[in-house]
MIVEXSE-389353 format. One record per residue (C-alpha): x, y negated, z; residue number from 1; chain. Coordinates in Angstrom, 3 decimals, decimal comma. Layout:
% MIVEXSE-389353
X;Y;Z;NUM;A
...
//
This chain:
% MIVEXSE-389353
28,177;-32,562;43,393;1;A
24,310;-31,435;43,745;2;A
22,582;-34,397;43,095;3;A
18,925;-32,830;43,904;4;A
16,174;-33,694;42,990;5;A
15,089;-37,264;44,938;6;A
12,846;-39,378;43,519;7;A
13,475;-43,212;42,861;8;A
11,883;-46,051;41,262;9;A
12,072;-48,428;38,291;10;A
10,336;-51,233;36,801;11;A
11,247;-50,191;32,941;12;A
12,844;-47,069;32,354;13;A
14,043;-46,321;28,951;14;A
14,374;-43,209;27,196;15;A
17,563;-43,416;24,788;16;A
20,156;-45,239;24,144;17;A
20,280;-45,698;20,339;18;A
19,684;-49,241;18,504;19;A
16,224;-49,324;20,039;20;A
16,410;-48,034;23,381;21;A
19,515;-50,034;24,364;22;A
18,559;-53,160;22,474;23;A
15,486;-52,814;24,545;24;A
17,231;-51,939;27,929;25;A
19,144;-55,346;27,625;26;A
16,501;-57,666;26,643;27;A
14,133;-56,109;29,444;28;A
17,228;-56,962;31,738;29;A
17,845;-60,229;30,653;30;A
14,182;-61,025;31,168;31;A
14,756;-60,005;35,100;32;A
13,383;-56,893;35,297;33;A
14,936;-53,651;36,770;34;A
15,638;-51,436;34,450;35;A
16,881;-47,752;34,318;36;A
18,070;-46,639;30,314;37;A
18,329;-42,737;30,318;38;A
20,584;-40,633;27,753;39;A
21,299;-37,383;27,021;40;A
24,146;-38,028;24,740;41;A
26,618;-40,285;23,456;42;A
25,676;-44,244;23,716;43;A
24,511;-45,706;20,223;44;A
22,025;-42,706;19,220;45;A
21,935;-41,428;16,167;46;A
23,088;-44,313;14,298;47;A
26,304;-45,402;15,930;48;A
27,476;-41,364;16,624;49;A
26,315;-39,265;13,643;50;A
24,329;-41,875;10,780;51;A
24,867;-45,414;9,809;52;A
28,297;-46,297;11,204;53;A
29,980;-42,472;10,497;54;A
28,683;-42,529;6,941;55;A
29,262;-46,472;6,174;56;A
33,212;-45,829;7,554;57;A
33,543;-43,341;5,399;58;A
32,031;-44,968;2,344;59;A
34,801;-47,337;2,569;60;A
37,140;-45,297;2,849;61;A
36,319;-42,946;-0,175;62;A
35,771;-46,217;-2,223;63;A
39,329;-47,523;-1,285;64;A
40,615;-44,432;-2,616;65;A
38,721;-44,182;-6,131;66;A
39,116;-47,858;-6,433;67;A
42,940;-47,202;-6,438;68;A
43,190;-44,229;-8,244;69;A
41,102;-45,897;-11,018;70;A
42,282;-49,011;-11,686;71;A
43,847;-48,879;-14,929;72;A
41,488;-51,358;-16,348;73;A
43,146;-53,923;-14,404;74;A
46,656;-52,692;-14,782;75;A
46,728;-50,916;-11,249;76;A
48,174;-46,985;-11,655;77;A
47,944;-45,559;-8,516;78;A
47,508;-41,896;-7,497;79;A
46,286;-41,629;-3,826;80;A
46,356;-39,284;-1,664;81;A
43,285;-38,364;1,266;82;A
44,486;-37,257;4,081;83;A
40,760;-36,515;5,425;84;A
41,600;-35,575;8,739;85;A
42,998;-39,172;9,578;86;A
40,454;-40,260;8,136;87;A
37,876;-38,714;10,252;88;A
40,164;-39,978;13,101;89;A
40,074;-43,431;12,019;90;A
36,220;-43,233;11,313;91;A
35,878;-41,699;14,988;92;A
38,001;-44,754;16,635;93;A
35,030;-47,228;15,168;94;A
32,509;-44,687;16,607;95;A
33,844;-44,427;19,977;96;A
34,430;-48,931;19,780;97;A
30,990;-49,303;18,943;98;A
29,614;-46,807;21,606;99;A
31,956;-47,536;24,927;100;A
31,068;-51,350;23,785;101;A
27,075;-50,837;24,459;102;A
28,163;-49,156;28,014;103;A
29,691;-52,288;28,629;104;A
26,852;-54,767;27,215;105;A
24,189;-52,432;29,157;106;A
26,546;-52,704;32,292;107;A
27,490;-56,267;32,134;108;A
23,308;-57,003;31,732;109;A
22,721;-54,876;34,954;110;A
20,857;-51,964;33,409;111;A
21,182;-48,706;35,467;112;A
22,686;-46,065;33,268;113;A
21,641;-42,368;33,804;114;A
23,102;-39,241;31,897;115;A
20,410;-36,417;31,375;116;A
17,487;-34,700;29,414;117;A
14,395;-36,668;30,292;118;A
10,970;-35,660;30,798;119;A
7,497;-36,647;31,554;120;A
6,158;-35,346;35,207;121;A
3,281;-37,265;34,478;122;A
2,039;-41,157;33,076;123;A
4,280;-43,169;35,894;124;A
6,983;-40,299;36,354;125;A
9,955;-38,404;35,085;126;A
12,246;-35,798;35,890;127;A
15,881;-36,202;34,754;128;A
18,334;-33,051;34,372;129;A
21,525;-33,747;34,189;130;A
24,406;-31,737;32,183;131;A
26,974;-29,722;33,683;132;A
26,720;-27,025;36,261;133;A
25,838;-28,493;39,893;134;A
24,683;-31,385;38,299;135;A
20,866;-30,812;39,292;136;A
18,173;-33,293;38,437;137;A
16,661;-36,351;39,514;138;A
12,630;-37,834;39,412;139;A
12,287;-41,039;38,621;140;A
9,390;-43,455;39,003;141;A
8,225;-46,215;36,742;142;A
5,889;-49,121;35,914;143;A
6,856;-49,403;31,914;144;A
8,295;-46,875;29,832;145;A
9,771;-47,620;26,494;146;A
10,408;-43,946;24,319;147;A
13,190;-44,341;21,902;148;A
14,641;-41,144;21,366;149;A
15,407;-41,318;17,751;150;A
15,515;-38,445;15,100;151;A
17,236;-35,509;14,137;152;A
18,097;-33,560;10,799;153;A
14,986;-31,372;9,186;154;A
16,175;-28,067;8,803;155;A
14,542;-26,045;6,232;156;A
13,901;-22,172;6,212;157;A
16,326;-20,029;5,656;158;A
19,063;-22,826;5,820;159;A
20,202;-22,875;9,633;160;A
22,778;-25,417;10,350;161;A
24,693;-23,099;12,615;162;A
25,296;-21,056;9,379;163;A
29,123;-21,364;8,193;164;A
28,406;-22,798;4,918;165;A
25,410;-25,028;6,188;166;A
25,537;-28,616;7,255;167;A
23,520;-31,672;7,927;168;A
23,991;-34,598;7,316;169;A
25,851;-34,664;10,790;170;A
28,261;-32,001;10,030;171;A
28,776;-33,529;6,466;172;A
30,217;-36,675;8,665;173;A
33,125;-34,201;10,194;174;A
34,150;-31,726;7,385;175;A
37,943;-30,910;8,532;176;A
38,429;-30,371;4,446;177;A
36,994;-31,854;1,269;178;A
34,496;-28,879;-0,305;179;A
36,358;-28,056;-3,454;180;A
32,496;-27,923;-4,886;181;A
29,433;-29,444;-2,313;182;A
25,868;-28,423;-2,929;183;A
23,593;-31,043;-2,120;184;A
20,028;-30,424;-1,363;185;A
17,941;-33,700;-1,141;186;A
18,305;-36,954;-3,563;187;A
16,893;-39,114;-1,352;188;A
19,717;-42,259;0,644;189;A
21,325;-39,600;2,568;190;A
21,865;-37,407;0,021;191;A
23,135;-39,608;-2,601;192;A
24,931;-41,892;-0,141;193;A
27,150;-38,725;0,836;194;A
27,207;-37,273;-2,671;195;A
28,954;-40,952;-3,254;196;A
31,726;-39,972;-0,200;197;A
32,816;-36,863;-1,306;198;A
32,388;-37,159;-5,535;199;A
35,125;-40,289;-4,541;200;A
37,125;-38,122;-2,596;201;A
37,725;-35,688;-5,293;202;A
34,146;-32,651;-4,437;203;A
32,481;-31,391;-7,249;204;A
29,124;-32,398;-6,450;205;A
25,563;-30,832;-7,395;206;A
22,167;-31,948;-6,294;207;A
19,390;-30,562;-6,282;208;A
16,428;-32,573;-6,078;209;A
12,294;-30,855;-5,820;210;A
11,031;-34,323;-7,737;211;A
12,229;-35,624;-10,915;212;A
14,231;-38,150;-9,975;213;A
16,741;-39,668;-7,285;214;A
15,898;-42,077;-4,718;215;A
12,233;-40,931;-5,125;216;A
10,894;-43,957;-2,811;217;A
12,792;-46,525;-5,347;218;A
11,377;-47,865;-8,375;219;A
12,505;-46,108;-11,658;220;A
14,635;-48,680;-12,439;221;A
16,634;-48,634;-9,777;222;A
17,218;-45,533;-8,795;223;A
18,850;-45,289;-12,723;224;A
21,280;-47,700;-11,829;225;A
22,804;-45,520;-9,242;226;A
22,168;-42,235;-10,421;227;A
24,095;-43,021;-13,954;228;A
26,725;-44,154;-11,974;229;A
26,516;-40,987;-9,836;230;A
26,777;-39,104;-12,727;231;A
30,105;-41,410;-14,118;232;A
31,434;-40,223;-10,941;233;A
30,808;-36,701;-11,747;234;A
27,945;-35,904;-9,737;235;A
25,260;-33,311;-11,812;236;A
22,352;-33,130;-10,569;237;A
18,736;-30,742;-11,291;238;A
15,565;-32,202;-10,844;239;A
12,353;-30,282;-10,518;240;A
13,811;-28,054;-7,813;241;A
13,760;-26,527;-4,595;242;A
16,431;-24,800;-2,423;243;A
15,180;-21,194;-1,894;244;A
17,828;-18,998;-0,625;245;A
21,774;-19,011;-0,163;246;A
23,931;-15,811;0,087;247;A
27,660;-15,615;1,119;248;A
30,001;-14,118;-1,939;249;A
33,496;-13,926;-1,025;250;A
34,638;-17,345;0,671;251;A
32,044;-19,265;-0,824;252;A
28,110;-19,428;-0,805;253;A
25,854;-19,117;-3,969;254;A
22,569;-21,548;-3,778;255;A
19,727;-20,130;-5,521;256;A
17,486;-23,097;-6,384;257;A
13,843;-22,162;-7,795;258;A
11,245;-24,547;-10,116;259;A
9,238;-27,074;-7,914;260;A
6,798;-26,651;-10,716;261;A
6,774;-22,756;-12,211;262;A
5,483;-24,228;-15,649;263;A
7,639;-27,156;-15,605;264;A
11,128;-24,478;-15,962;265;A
12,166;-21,413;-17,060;266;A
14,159;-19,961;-14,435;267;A
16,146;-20,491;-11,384;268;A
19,455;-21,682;-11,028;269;A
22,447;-20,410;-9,030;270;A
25,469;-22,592;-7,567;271;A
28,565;-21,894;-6,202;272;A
29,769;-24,261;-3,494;273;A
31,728;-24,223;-0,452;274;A
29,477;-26,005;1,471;275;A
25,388;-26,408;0,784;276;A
24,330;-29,560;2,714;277;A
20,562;-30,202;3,481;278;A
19,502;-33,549;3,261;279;A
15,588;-33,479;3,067;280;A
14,705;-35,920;5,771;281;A
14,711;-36,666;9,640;282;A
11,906;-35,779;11,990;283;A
11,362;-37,632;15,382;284;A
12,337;-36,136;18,462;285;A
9,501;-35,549;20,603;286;A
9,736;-32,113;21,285;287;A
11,918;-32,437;23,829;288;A
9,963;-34,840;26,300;289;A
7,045;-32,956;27,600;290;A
5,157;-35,909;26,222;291;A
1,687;-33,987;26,597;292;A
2,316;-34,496;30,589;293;A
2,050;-38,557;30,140;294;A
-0,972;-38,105;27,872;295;A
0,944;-40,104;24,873;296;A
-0,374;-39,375;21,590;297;A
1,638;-37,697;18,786;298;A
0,852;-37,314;14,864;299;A
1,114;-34,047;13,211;300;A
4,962;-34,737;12,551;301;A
5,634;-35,860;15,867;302;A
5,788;-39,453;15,706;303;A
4,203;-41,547;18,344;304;A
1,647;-44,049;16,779;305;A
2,532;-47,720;18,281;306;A
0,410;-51,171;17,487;307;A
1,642;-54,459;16,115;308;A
3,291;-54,903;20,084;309;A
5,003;-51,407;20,313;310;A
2,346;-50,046;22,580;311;A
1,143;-46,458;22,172;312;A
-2,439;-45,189;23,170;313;A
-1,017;-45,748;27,102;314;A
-0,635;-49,437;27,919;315;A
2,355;-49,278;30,082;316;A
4,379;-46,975;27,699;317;A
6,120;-48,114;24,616;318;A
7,407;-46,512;20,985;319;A
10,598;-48,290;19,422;320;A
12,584;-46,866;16,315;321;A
12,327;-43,609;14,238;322;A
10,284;-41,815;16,552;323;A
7,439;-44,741;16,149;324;A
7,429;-43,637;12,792;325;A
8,856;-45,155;9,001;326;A
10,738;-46,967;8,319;327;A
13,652;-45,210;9,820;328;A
15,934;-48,470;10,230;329;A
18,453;-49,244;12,638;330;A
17,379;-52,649;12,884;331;A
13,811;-52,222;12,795;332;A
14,143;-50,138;16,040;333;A
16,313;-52,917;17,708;334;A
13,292;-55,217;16,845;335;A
11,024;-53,255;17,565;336;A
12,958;-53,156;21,140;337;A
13,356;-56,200;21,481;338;A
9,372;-56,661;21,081;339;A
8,607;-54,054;23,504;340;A
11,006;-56,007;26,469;341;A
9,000;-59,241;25,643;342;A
5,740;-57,528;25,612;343;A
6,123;-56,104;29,494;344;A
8,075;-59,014;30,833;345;A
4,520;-61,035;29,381;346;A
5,988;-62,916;26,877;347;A
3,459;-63,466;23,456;348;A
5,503;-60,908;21,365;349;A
4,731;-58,511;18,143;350;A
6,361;-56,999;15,364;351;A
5,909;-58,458;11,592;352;A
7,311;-56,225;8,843;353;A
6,904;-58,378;5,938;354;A
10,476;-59,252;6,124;355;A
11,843;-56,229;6,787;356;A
14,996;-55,455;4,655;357;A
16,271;-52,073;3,900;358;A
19,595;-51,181;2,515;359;A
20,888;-47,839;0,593;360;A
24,923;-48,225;0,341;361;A
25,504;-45,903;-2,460;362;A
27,338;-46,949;-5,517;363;A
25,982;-49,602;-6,487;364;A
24,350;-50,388;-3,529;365;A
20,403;-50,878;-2,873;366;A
19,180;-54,105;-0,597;367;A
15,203;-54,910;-0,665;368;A
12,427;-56,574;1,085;369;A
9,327;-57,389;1,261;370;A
6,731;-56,357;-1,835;371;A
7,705;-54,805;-5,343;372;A
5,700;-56,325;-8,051;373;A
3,561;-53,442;-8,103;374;A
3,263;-53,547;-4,558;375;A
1,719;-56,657;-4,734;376;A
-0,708;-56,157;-7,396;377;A
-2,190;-53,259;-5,383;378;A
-3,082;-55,523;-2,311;379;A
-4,428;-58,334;-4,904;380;A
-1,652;-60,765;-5,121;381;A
-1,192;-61,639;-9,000;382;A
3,280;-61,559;-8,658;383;A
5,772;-63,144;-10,716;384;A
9,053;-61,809;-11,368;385;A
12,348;-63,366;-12,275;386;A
15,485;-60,760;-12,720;387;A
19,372;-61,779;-12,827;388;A
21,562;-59,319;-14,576;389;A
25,091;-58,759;-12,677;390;A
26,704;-58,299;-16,325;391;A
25,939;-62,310;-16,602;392;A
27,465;-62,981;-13,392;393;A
31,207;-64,249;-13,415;394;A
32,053;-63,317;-9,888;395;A
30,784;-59,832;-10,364;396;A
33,207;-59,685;-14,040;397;A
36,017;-60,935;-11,793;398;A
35,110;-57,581;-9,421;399;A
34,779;-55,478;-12,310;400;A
31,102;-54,471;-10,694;401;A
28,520;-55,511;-12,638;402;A
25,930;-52,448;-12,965;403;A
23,074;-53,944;-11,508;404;A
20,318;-56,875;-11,314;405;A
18,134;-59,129;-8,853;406;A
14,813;-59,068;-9,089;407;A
12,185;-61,469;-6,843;408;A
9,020;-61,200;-6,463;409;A
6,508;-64,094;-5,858;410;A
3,421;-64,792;-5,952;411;A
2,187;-66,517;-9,469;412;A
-0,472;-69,447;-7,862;413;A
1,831;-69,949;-5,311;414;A
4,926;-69,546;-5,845;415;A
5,916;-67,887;-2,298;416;A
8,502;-65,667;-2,319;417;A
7,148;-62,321;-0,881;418;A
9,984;-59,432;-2,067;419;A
13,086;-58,894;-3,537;420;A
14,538;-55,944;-4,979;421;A
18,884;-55,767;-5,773;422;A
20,736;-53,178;-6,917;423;A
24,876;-53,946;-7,393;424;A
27,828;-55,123;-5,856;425;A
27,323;-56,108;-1,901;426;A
23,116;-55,987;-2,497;427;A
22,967;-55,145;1,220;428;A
24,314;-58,147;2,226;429;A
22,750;-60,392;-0,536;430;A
19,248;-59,355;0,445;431;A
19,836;-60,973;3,935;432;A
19,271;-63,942;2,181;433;A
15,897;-63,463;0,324;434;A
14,528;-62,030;3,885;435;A
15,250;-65,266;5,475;436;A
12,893;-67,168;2,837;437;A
10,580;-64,834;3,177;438;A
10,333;-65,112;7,221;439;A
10,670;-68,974;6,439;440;A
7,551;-69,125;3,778;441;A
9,459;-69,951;0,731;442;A
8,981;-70,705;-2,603;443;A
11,216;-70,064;-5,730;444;A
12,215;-73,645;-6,375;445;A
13,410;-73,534;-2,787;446;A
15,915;-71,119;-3,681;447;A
16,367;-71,724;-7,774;448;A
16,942;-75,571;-6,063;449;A
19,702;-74,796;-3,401;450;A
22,950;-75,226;-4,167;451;A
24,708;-71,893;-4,590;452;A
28,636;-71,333;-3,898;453;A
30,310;-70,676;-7,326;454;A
31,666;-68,081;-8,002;455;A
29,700;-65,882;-6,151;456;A
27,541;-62,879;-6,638;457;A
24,864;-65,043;-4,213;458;A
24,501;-67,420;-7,861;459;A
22,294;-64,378;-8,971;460;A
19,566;-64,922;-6,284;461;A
19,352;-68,990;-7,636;462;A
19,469;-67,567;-10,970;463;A
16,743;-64,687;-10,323;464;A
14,469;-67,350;-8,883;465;A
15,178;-69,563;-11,437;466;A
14,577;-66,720;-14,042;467;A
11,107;-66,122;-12,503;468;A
10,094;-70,112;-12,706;469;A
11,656;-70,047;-16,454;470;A
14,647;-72,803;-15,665;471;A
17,179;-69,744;-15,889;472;A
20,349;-71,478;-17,257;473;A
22,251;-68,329;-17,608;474;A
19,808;-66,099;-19,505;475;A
20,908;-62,538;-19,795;476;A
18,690;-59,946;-22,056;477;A
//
């Protein structure tokens, strides 16, 4: 059917249907406005289709296997077998769940849905082309506009993801085989989250990393924690390198990895692997919109600058999620949506980051919020720290996890809790509960007094705030 190219109308129209475009497409619907939610793809963006929920499925699934197969310790012998391509089935039957189930929440809220490549005619109008032959396109007409249209994969040059022996961190999430041997270029979360996945499912796994040190955006400490147990898994990694070139050799590919720093090494490095993956970041998708037509400002990387209420240099068009810029969260773009709704329907809305949590689910995993200690020396706040080792814990013993520690933050006259920092056992589910006291203003005998659940690895935040007050009853050095 030729739909043509008519021109219609809508109150807010929507541009994506990831965490914050659909989030936002339902609030603005609840809140009685018409609303149109346009996307080009699968429901669920980036996140539910080719990042959080792909990667997270198959974290779990890798860990079930090297959990079994080495359990000795406990007097489990086990000797699993992956069978990768049912596990990519099972891992695409949560995918496809997840994304048919925002269809439904976007239908049941009465948000039009439109399939197509959007872009801006001008400030109040855009043209939508929709996929397939015959299809044609459509102009639509609006009074808001909220742009959510997520990120994509950097590619770097010379590395083209349509190369055989090339993937992202998309194709990484639908290998048919495990790489006997998996170059990784990139330390950062995605990197070492899917150097976790396939060192558990038997890969040898190299990264290469142009900084000295994994997780460069973590403190030191940290990022220790989880590369020593990268490296118990087998991971190896080089620091102070770049990816410069690959060449195919036989069935494999050679990665030829050069000094960041020319004085800092002697010479390159070459590894063999059957796959290279490049993990060196996302960058927003903008290109795609003809965003110059609506006269919406873009920084030099693309992203759309956006104030405390979502609103970018145009009044009556919004920025939610990645493409508004760090950090690139899931749930800070569904906030960020929800914000925007509020903001057009005129309801006293804004965005406050302070208690923003962010999560890393490598092994151990990563869960803070708020401030670091140095973080909050820098803007003047004299902090306190109290720490919790999870060797001291008994619930973490009983899991046989205890690499890791909680550290809060406060601040010393006060005694306000204003960050957190945990690395170990289920950290991005513990920090949940130091962002709540943040967002509710409180202070460390608020949480060294409440009555933790024993035993659970939750006793470490009493014990960390405890700790920082110096009434720790289970000291740990």
């Amino acid at each position: 059917m030729v739909v043509g190219d008519v021109t219609t109308s809508t109150d807010v129209l929507v541009i994506g249907a990831g965490p914050g475009g659909y989030v936002a497409a339902i609030r603005a619907a609840q809140l009685d406005l018409d609303v149109t939610l346009v996307e080009k793809g699968a429901y669920g963006g980036a996140c539910l289709n080719r990042g959080c929920i792909p990667s997270k499925a198959l974290l779990n699934a890798s860990k079930l296997a090297a959990e079994a197969g080495n359990a000795e310790e406990l007097g489990i012998y086990a000797d699993p077998t992956v069978a990768l391509d049912e596990m990519m089935d099972w891992k695409d039957g949560v995918v496809d769940q997840l994304t048919s189930g925002i269809e439904q929440l976007c239908t049941a809220a009465g948000v039009n849905l439109l399939q197509g490549t959007a872009e801006f005619a001008d400030e109040n109008k855009i043209r939508i082309v929709h996929q397939g032959d015959g299809q044609g396109s459509e102009s639509l007409k609006f009074e808001y506009c909220i742009i959510a249209t997520g990120s994509r994969p950097i590619e770097i040059p010379g590395f083209d993801y349509g190369d055989e022996y090339i993937v992202s961190s998309t194709g990484a999430l639908t290998l048919e085989t495990v790489p006997d041997e998996l170059a990784i270029v990139g330390a950062g979360y995605i990197g070492m989250e899917l150097a976790t996945v396939y060192s558990r499912l038997g890969s040898d796994v190299t990264v290469v990393e142009m900084l000295e040190q994994a997780l460069p955006s973590y403190e030191q400490d940290i990022a220790s924690v989880v590369r020593q147990r990268a490296e118990n898994l087998g991971v190896d990694f080089h620091f102070g390198y770049t990816a410069d070139s690959w060449a195919e050799s036989g069935d494999e590919a050679v990665l030829t990895a050069v000094p960041a720093d020319g004085a800092a090494h002697d010479s390159d490095i070459e590894l063999t692997a059957d796959r290279i993956l490049v993990a060196v970041g996302r960058r927003p998708v903008t290109d795609t919109l003809s965003i110059d037509a609506a006269g919406v400002e873009t920084s030099s990387q693309g992203f759309i600058p956006t104030d405390s209420r979502c609103r970018t240099n145009k009044e009556h068009i919004f920025a939610v999620g990645d493409v508004a810029g760090e950090p690139m969260l899931a749930h800070k773009g569904s906030k960020e949506g929800e914000v925007a709704a509020e903001v057009i329907a005129g309801e006293p809305a804004a965005v406050d980051y302070q208690a923003l949590p962010a999560a890393v689910f490598t092994e151990p995993e990563i869960g803070t919020v708020g401030l670091t200690a140095t973080e909050a020396a820098n803007e003047g706040i004299t902090p306190v720290t109290g720490t919790f080792q999870f060797q001291a814990s008994g619930r973490a013993l009983t899991a046989n996890r205890t690499d890791g520690f909680v550290r809060i933050v406060a601040a010393k006259e006060t005694e306000r809790v204003i960050g957190a920092q945990i690395v170990g056992p289920e950290a991005s589910e513990l920090i949940a509960e130091i962002a709540a006291m943040i967002e509710m203003g409180a202070k460390l005998q608020d949480i060294g007094s409440t009555v933790h659940t024993h035993p659970t690895l939750s006793e470490s935040i009493m014990e960390a705030a405890q700790n920082a007050r110096g009434k720790a009853i289970h000291r740990h050095t």
